[in-house]
C-alpha positions, 0 to 999 in steps of 0.5 A: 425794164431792160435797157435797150442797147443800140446795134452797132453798125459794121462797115462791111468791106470785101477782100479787095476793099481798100480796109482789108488790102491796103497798100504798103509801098508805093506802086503797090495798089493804084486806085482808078476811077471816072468822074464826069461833068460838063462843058459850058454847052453842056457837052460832057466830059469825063476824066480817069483819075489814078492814084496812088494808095501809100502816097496818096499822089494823083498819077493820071487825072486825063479829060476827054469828051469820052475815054474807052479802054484803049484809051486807058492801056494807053494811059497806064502805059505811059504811067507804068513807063514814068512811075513803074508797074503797081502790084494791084490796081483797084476799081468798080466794076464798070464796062470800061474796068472789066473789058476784056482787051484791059483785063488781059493787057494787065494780066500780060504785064502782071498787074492784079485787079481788085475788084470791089462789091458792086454797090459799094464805093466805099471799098474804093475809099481813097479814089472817093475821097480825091474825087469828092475834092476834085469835085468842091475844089475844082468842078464846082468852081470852073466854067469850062469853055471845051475840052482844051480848057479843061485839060489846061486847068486840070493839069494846074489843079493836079499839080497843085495837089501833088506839089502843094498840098501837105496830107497830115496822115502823110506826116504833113508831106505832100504826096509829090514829096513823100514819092520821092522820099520813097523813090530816094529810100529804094535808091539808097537800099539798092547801092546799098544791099546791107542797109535796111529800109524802114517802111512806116505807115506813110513813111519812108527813110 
């Protein structure tokens, strides 16, 4: 009898999928999305998280008791005017996502959307992989007694997370650390039109 082979299972990943565009620069591909929980009351609450995909930095984690898509214009602006405006900005397809009024402001000032597969958040891996952390490592551990509260600890978490927490696929720098390394290198090319910077995976000089 004929040895019967196992099938090998493919990860598929469309073209917007963090496995086929990835970033290559910080500011090149932000990755946004919501996670929800509650209050001690058990009044919900919802946060926007924005990362960024080369470094790996949380940029945004804001918490409200509900946030619209003026909500989150008015977020990114605040980012863009902080950090730059990002090439592309990855997400699902939710209401909020797709709503006109941000579909448009983002084509206005020359953001790209990479929409992923319905069904798939996988595509969107590195906004699931900090909101499976975000999730053990804080929700499951606090009590939050209102929205106050949670913003107060939220924005300790986030600090940590960005300040103190060395990623080994960011040769062991924390993402807070390896964004400024990045922000030093441009700096430097740009006094400097004849020195090359060198883009790593992770890295920057």
């Amino acid at each position: 009898m004929p040895v019967k082979k196992r099938k090998r299972r493919r990860l598929e990943s469309s073209a917007n999928g963090y496995h086929r565009r990835r970033a290559e620069t910080p500011n090149d591909v932000w990755c946004w999305d919501f996670v929800f929980d509650r209050t001690a009351r058990g009044s919900q609450l919802k946060w926007l998280s924005v990362v960024d995909g080369y470094t790996r930095e949380c940029l945004a984690l804001k918490v409200d008791r509900g946030i619209t898509s003026e909500d989150v214009i008015d977020t990114l602006a605040e980012l863009f005017a902080m950090h730059g405006v990002p090439r592309h900005i990855r997400s699902d397809n939710g209401p909020v996502f797709v709503a006109k009024a941000l579909r448009h402001w983002l084509e206005k000032v020359g953001v790209g959307t990479l929409y992923i597969e319905p069904g798939s958040p996988w595509e969107n891996g590195f906004a699931e992989s900090f909101h499976g952390r975000f999730r053990d490592e804080f929700l499951a551990m606090e009590i939050f007694e209102g929205v106050r509260a949670a913003r107060t600890l939220t924005a300790a978490w986030k600090d940590e997370c960005n300040t103190q927490r060395p990623h080994s696929s960011l040769g062991y720098r924390t993402p807070a650390g390896l964004a400024a390394a990045c922000a030093a290198s441009a700096s430097a090319k740009a006094s400097a039109p004849a020195a090359h910077a060198i883009w790593g995976e992770a890295t920057c000089s």
